[in-house]
C-alpha positions in Angstrom: 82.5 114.6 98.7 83.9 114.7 102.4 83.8 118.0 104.0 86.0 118.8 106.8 85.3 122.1 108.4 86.9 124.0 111.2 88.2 120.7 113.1 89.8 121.4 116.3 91.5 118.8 118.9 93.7 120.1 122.3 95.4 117.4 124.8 95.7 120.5 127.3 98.1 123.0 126.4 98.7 121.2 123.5 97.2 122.2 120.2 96.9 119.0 118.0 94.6 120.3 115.0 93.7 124.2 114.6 90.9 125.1 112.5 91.3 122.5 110.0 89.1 122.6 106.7 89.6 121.2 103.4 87.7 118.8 101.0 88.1 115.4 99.3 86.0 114.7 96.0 84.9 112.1 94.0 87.0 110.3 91.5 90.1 111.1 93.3 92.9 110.0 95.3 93.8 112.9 98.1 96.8 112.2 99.4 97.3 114.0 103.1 100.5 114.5 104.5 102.3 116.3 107.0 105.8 115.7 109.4 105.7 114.0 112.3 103.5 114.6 114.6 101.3 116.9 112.4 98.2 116.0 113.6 97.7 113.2 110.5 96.0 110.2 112.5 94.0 113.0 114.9 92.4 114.5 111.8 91.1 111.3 110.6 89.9 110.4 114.3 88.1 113.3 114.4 86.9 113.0 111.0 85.3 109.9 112.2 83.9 111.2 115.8 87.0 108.8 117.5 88.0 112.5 119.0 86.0 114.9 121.1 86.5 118.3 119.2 85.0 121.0 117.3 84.1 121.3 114.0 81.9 118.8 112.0 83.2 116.7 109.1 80.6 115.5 106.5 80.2 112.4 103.9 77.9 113.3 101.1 76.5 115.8 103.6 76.2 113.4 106.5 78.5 113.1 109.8 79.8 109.4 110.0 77.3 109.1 113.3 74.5 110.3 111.4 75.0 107.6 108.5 72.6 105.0 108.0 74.7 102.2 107.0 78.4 103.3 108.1 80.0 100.1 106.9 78.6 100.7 103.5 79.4 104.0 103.5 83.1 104.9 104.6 85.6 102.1 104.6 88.1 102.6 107.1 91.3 101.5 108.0 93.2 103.5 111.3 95.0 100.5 113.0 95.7 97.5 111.3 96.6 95.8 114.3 93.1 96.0 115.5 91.9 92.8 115.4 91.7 89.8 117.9 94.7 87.9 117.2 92.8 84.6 118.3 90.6 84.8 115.6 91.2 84.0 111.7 91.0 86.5 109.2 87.5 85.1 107.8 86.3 84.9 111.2 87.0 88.7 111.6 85.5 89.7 108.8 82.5 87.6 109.0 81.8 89.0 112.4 81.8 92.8 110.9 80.0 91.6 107.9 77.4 89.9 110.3 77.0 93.3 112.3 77.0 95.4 108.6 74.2 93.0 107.1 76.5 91.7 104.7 76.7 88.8 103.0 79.6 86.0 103.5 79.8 86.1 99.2 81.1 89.4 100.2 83.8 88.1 102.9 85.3 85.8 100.3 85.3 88.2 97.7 87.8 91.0 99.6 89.6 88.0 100.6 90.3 87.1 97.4 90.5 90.8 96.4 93.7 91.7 99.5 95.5 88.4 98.5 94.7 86.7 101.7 92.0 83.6 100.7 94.8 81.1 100.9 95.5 81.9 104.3 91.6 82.6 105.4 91.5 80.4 108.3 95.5 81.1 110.2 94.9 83.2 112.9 95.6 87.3 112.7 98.3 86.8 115.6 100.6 85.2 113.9 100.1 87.3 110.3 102.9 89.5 109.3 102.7 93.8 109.7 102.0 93.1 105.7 99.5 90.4 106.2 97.6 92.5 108.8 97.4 95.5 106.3 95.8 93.6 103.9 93.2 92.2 106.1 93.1 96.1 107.6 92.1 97.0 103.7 89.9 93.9 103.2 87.7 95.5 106.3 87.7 98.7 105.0 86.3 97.3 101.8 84.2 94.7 102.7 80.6 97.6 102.7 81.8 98.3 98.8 82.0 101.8 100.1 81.9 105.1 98.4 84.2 106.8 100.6 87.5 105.5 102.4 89.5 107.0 105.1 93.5 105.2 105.0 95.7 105.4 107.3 99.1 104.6 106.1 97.5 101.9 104.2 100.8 100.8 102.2 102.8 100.5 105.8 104.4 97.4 106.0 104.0 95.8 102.2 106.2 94.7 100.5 107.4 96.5 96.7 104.5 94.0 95.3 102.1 95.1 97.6 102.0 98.5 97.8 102.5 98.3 93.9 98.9 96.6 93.8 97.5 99.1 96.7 98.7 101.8 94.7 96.3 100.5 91.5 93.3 99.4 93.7 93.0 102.8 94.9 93.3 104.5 91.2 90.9 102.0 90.2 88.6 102.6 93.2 89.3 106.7 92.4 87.9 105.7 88.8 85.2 104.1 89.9 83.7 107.5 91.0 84.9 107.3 95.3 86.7 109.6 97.4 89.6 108.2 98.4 91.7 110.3 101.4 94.8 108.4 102.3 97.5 109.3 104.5 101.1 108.5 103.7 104.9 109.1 104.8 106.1 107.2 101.5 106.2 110.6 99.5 107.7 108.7 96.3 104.6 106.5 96.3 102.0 109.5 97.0 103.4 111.0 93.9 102.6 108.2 92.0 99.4 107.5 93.6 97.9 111.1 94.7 95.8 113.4 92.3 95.3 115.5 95.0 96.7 116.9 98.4 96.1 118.0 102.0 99.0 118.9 103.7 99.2 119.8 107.1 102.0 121.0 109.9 101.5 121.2 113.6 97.6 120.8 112.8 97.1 123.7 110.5 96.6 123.5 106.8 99.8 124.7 104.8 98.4 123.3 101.3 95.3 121.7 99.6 95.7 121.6 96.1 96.4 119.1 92.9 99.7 117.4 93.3 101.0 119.4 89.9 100.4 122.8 91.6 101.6 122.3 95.0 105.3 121.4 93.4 105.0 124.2 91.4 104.3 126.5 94.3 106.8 124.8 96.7 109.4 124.6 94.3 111.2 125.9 90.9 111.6 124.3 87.6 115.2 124.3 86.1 116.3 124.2 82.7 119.6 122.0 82.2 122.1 122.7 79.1 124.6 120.1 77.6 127.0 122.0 75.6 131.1 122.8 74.5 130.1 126.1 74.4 129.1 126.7 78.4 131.2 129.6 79.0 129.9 131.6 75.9 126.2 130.4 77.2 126.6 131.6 80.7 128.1 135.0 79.5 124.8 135.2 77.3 122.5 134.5 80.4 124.2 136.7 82.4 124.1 140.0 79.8 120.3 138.8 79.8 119.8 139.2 83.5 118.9 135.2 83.9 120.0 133.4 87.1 122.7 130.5 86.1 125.5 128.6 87.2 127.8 125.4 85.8 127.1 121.9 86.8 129.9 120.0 85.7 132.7 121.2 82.8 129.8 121.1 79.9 126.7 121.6 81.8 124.8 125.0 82.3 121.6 124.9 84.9 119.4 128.1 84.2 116.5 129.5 86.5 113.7 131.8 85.6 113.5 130.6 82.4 111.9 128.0 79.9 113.7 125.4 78.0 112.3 127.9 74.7 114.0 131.0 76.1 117.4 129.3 76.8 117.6 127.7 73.5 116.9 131.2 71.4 119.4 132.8 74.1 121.9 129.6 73.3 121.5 130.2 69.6 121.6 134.0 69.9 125.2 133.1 71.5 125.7 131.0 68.6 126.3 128.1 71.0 125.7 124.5 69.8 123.5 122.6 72.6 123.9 119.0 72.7 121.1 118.5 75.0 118.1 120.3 76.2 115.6 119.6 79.1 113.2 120.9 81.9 114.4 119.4 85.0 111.2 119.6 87.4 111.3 119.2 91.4 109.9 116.3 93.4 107.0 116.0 95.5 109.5 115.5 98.4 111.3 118.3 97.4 107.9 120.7 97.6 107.3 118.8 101.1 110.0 120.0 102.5 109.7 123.4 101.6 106.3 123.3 102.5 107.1 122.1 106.0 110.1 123.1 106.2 108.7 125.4 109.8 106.2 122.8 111.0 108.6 119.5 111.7 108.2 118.8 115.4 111.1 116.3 115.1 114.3 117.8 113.2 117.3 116.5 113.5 120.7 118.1 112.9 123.6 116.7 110.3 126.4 115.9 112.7 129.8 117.8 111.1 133.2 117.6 111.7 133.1 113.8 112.7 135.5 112.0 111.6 135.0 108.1 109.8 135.5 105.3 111.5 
C-alpha cells in the first residue's frame, strides 16, 4: 500500500500542498485529480523525495530513499521528456537497467511490451510526444514493480494508445500492484479508475471509490417518456417530488427512484413509454467537487455577436 501522510510543500507565500494524506492499495487503479494547478505533479514529487517538505510518504512501509532496490520497487514516470535525445530508446533503457541490476532480456521485453521494438535503435530526439510516453512507461516498468507512480501517463497517445494504457494498467491493478495515476482526461479516468484522490489548491477534497464520489458530488435523475406528462407532473407535484418537462413527452424527476416514479405514474394512471435512471458523470462530480479550488477559471463571454 502507499501511504501519504501529512505532505506539505510552500514556494514562499505560496501554499502548494497542505496537509496532504490519503492511501493507494493493492489491486487498484487510484486515479488522482485536481484543476490546474492543484498541486498534482508536487504531490508525486514529494511522494518520491524530488521536493523538500514535510510529511513522509511510505511504500509497503518504506520511504522511496529507504528502498533497497527502487527500480524494482516503484516504477515511475513524471517527465517523459526526460531522456537524452542523442541516445536510442534501447540505449536508455539499457543504461537504467545496467544501474538497476537488470537484465537486457528485460529491456527487450518492455520494448516489445510499449510498442516500441521496431523502432529500438532511432534516437529519442526525434520520437513523437506519443512515442516518448511509451518509452516514459517502458522505464517505469522495466524493475516489474509493485508499485507505480503516473504522471499523465496517457498524454500525448493517440485513441489506440491510451486504449492499450488504459488495459495495461487494469491488468497490472489485477495482478495485485498499486497503481496511482494522475490524469486531466476525466472520460478516460472513469473508465480506467477504481479509485480516487482528488485534490484543490493542495488540500484533499475527496478520496474515495469512483461510484461514491459521483454519488456524493452529484444527483441521480429519473427520466419519463410518456403522452401522459402533464397528468405525471401534476402527480409528482401533489407528492411533494422535485420535477420539471424536458421536451413535449418527457418528465425528468429528482429525489426519487425509477420504482417510486413508476407506482406514482401508475397511481396517475399514466402509460410510460420509457423508464430510466439517468446517472451523472465523473466530470460532472469534478466539477462540483472543485468547483472553489480552480486557480484558472475562465468566464463565458456574453452578448458577442457571431462573426
Amino acid at each position: 500500500m502507499i501511504t501519504v501522510q501529512g505532505l506539505n510543500r510552500r514556494y514562499g507565500e505560496t501554499v502548494a500542498v497542505d496537509d496532504l494524506s490519503f492511501t493507494a492499495r493493492p489491486g487498484a487503479v487510484t486515479g488522482f485529480l485536481g484543476p490546474n494547478g492543484a498541486g498534482k505533479t508536487t504531490t508525486m514529487r514529494l511522494m518520491l523525495g524530488l521536493e523538500h517538505g514535510g510529511g513522509r510518504t511510505t511504500f509497503g512501509g518504506r520511504t522511496y530513499r529507504e528502498l533497497a532496490d527502487p527500480v524494482g520497487t516503484v516504477g515511475v514516470l513524471l517527465d517523459p521528456g526526460a531522456v537524452h535525445p542523442a541516445r536510442s530508446a534501447y540505449q536508455h533503457l539499457r543504461m537504467v537497467a545496467s544501474g538497476a541490476r537488470i537484465g537486457e532480456r528485460r529491456v527487450r521485453e518492455v520494448l516489445s511490451l510499449v510498442g516500441l521494438d521496431d523502432v529500438r535503435r532511432r534516437r529519442a530526439g526525434g520520437f513523437s510526444l506519443g512515442m516518448r510516453q511509451r518509452l516514459g512507461l517502458a522505464t517505469a516498468l522495466l524493475g516489474d514493480p509493485e508499485y507505480l507512480v503516473l504522471d499523465e501517463p496517457v498524454n500525448g497517445l493517440d485513441p489506440e494508445g491510451v486504449h492499450w494504457t488504459r488495459a495495461l494498467l487494469r491488468d497490472l491493478a489485477e495482478e495485485g500492484r498499486t497503481v496511482f495515476a494522475s490524469s486531466h482526461l476525466l472520460s478516460e479516468m472513469a473508465l480506467t479508475a477504481d479509485e480516487l484522490v482528488v485534490i484543490g489548491r493542495g488540500r484533499l477534497i475527496a478520496a474515495q471509490p469512483v461510484e461514491e464520489f459521483i454519488a456524493a458530488y452529484t444527483r441521480s435523475e429519473v427520466v419519463v417518456r410518456t403522452a401522459g406528462a402533464e397528468a405525471l407532473l401534476a402527480e409528482l407535484g401533489a407528492q411533494g417530488a422535485t420535477a420539471r418537462r424536458e421536451g413535449p413527452d418527457t418528465v425528468v424527476v429528482e429525489g426519487l427512484d425509477a420504482d417510486q416514479v413508476g407506482e406514482l405514474a401508475t397511481r396517475a394512471g399514466v402509460r410510460v413509454r420509457e423508464l430510466h435512471t439517468r446517472q451523472s458523470s465523473l466530470e460532472d462530480a469534478f466539477l462540483a467537487a472543485t468547483a472553489e479550488a480552480g486557480q484558472y477559471t475562465g468566464q463565458r463571454e456574453h452578448g458577442r455577436k457571431a462573426a
